[in-house]
C-alpha positions as CSV (number, residue, x, y, z in Angstrom):
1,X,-11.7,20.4,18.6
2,X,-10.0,20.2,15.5
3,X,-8.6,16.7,14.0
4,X,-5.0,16.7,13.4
5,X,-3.9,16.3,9.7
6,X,-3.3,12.5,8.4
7,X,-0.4,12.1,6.0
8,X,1.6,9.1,4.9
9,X,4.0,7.9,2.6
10,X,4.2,5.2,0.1
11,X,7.0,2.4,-1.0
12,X,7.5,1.8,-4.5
13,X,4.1,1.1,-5.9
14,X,3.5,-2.5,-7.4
15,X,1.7,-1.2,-10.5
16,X,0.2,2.1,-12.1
17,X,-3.2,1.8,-10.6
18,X,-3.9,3.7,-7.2
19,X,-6.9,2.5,-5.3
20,X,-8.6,4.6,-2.3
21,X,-10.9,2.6,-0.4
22,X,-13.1,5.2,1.3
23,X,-15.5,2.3,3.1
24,X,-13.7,2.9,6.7
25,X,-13.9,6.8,6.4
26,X,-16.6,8.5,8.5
27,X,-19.6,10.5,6.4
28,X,-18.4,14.0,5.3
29,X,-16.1,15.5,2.7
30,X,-12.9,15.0,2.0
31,X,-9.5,16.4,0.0
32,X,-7.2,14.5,-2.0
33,X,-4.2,16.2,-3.1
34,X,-1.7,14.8,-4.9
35,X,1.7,16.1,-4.8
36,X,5.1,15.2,-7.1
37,X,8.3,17.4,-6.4
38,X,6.5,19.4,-3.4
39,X,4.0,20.6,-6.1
40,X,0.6,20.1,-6.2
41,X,-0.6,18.1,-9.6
42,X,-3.7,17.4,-8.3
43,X,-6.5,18.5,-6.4
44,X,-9.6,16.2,-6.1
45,X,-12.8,16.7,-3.3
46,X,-14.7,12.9,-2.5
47,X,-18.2,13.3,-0.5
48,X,-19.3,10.2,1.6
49,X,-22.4,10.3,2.0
């Protein structure tokens, strides 16, 4: 069975910084795509091992 997609959406941030706290994420790889404009800027894999 696949896993449905997780999005979400931000309010205005506080600051510049952007922190992704990947301690409650189960073991296995991950994409991180960051988007401005409906473009992708970004494209960034994270392994939890």
């Amino acid at each position: 069975m696949k896993k449905p997609s997780l999005k979400g959406s931000l309010e205005t941030v506080p600051s510049r910084d952007i922190y992704l706290n990947i301690k409650q994420l189960e073991k296995g790889v991950y994409n991180l795509i960051i988007v401005d404009e409906h473009k992708i800027v970004k494209k960034i894999h994270v392994e939890k091992k």
